[in-house]
N, CA, C and O atoms as a DFTB+ gen file, in Angstrom:
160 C
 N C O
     1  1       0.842      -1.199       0.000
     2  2       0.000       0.000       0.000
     3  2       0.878       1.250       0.000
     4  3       2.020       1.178       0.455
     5  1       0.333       2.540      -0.554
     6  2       1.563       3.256      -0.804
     7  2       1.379       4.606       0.530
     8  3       2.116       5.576       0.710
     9  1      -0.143       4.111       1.464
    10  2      -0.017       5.435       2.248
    11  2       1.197       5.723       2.605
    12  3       1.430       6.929       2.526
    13  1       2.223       4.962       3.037
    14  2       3.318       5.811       3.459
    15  2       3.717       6.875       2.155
    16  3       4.258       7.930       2.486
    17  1       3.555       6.718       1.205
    18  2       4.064       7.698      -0.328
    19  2       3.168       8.725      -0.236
    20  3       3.600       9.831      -0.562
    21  1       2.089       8.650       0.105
    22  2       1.010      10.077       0.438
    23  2       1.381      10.325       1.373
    24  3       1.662      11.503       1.153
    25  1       1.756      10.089       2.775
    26  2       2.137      11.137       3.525
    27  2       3.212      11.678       3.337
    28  3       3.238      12.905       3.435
    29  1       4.380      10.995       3.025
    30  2       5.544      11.815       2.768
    31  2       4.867      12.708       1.234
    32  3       4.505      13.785       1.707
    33  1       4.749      12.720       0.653
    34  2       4.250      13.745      -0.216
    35  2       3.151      14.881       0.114
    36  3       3.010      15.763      -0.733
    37  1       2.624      14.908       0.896
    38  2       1.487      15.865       1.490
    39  2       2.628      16.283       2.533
    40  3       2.613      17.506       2.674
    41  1       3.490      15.738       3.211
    42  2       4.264      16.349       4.022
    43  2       5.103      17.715       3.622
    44  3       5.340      18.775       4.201
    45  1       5.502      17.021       2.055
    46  2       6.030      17.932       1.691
    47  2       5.542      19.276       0.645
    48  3       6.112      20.297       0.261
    49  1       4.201      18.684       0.426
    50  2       3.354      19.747      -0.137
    51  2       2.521      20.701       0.131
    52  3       2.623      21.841      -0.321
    53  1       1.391      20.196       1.094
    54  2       0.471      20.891       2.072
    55  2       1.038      21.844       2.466
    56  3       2.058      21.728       3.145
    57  1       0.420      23.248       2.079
    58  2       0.430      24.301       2.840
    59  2      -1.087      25.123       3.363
    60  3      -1.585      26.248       3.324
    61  1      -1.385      23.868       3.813
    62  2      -2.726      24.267       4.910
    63  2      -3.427      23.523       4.658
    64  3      -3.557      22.849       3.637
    65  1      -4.391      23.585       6.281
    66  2      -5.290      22.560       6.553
    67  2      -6.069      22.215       5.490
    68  3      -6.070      20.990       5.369
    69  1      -6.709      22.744       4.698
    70  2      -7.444      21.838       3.475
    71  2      -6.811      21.264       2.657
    72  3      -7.259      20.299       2.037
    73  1      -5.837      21.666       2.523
    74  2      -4.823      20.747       1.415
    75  2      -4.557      19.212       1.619
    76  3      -4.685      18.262       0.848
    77  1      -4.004      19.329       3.357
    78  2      -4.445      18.456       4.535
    79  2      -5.134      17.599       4.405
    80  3      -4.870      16.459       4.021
    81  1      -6.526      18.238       4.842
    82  2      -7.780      17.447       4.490
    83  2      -8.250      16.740       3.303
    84  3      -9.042      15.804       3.418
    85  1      -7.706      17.222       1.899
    86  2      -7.882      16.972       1.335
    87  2      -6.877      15.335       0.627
    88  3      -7.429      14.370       0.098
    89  1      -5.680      15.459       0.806
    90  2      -5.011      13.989       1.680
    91  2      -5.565      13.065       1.873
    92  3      -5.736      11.964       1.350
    93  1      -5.996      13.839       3.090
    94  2      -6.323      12.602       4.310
    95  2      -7.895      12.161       3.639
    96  3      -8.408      11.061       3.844
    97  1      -8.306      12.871       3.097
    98  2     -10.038      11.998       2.189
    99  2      -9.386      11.265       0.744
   100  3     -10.081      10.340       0.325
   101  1      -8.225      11.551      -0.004
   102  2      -8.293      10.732      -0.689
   103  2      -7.518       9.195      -0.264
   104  3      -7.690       8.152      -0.896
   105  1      -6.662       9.343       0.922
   106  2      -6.199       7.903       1.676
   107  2      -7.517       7.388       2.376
   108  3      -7.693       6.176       2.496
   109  1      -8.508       8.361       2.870
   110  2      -9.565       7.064       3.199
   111  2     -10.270       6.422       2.235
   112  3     -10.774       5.318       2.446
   113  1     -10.399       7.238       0.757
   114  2     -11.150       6.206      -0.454
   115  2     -10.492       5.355      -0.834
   116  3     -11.062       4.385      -1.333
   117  1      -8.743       5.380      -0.734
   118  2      -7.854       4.751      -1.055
   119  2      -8.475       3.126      -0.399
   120  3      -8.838       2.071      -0.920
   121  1      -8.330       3.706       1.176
   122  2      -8.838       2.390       1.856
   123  2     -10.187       1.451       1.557
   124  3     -10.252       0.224       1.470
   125  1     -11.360       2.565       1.417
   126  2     -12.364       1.843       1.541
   127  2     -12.557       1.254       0.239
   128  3     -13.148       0.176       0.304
   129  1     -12.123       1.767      -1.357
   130  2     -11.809       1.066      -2.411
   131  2     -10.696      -0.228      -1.838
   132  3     -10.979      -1.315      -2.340
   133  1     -10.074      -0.243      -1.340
   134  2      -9.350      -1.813      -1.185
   135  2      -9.974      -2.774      -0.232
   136  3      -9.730      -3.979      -0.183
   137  1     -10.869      -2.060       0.576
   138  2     -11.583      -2.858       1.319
   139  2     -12.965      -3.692       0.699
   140  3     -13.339      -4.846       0.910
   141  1     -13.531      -2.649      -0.119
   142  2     -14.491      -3.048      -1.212
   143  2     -14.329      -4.271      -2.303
   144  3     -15.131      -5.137      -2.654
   145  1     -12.910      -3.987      -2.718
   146  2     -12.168      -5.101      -3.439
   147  2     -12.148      -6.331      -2.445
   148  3     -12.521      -7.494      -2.592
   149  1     -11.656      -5.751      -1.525
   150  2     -11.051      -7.386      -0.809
   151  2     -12.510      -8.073       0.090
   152  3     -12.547      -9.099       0.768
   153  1     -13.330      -7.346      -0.128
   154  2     -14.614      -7.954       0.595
   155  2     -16.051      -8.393      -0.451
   156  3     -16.696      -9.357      -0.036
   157  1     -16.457      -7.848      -1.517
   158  2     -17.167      -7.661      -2.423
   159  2     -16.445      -8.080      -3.645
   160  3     -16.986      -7.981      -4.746
């Protein structure tokens, strides 16, 4: 899984909280698309 590659890249990109936020919502579709896969 590559979250560790999104955070170090938002680490180094984000310059403010929505940018942030915006991250952190595409690593949770990240998840719930692999969870969808691996369950359905």
């Amino acid at each position: 899984m590559q979250t560790g590659n999104l955070r170090l890249y938002a680490d180094a990109q984000y310059s403010s909280p929505y940018a942030m936020s915006v991250f952190v919502a595409l690593e949770v579709a990240m998840l719930h698309k692999i969870w969808l896969a691996c369950y359905f």
